[in-house]
C-alpha angles and dihedrals in degrees: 000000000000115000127198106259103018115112104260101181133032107189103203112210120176104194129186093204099237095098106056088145091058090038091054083054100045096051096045083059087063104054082037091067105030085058096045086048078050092244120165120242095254089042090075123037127171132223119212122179119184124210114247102317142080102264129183107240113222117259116257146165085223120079108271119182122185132200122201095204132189102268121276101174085194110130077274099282095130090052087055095052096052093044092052091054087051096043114108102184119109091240137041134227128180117215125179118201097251103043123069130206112231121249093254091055102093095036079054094050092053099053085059095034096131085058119096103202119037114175120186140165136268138197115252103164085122099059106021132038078228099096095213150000133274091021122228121263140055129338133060119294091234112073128102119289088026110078146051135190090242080069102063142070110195136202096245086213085057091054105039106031104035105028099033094249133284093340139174091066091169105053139078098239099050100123079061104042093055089045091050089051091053087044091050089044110034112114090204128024132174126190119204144182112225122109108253100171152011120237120224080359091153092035097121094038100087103020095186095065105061109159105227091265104050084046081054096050095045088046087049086050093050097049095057088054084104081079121076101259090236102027109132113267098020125145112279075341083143095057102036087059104045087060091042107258147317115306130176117202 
């Protein structure tokens, strides 16, 4: 149970330094929503560990401390794994750089706070043709391809006493591997269907720091330019269109 004055909520961030801009955004989500859930200011920190270089961490009233750390160069998995063994919130929360929770997300968390493992969806319309995650239909949320770290809030306990802390630093899956071990161990889990987060939403802020797969998806984009933007049956036509076409920033 939640108690006034302990640390609720440790919001882990690896950043390789070159997207301030996203970062800023990222980390001003956060306060957004712990004031709109009514959290006091020592009741959130965020953990921001930066790759290799000496980064400037984003000003909050929330607590914000930043690490410059030898360099990992490993999708940021090593970082992750530090910063869960330092955090001292209740609950964790995974937050990428270029990705932001809504301002609902930690208002959500709370009403299912007993709860180790929440899982909700995102929005990720910027970076799939797949509108959100976990998608809708049978079959459970957790299972490869459905589910990203920016959809859960996890019992830290759960995490560092029962599955060893953020593992699998050397392969690929390894979002969805630590997420399958909490599934597998979580003595309590909850799914629900509110939108938490938004995937890549800091993707243009900062253009010379795509990650690999953001540059791929923008290549793949402008390779399919040879279609009109908006001509029936074209690849993502549907969502380039309802936001008003295709722009590269």
């Amino acid at each position: 149970m939640a108690r006034d004055g302990d640390i609720l909520f440790s919001v882990i961030t690896p950043s390789a330094g070159n997207r301030p801009k996203a970062l800023a955004k990222a980390v001003e989500s956060v306060e957004q929503a712990a004031r709109f859930a009514g959290l006091d200011t020592g009741q959130v920190e965020i953990l921001i560990g930066f790759d290799g270089i000496k980064g400037e961490c984003p000003i909050s009233k929330y607590t914000v401390r930043g690490m410059n750390l030898p360099a990992d160069r490993n999708g940021g998995n090593g970082i992750r794994g530090l910063l869960t063994h330092l955090a001292q919130g209740d609950k964790l929360i995974y937050l990428d750089d270029d990705n932001v929770i809504k301002p609902q997300a930690l208002r959500l968390y709370m009403k299912h706070f007993d709860t180790e493992l929440i899982i909700g969806r995102i929005d990720t319309q910027l970076a799939y043709e797949t509108p959100f995650l976990p998608r809708s239909g049978s079959g459970h949320a957790v299972r490869p391809g459905n589910v990203d770290p920016l959809c859960v809030c996890v019992s830290r306990r759960l995490v560092v006493a029962r599955c060893g802390g953020w593992r699998y630093r050397d392969r690929d899956d390894a979002d969805f591997m630590n997420i399958l071990d909490w599934h597998v161990n979580a003595q309590s889990e909850t799914v629900i269907d509110d939108v938490v987060g938004v995937f890549d939403a800091g993707r243009s802020l900062d253009a010379s720091a795509l990650s690999d797969r953001q540059a791929r998806l923008l290549d793949w984009l402008s390779s399919e330019r040879e279609y009109p933007v908006c001509m029936p049956g074209a690849p993502m036509a549907d969502l380039l269109c309802s936001t008003g076409g295709l722009q590269i920033l």
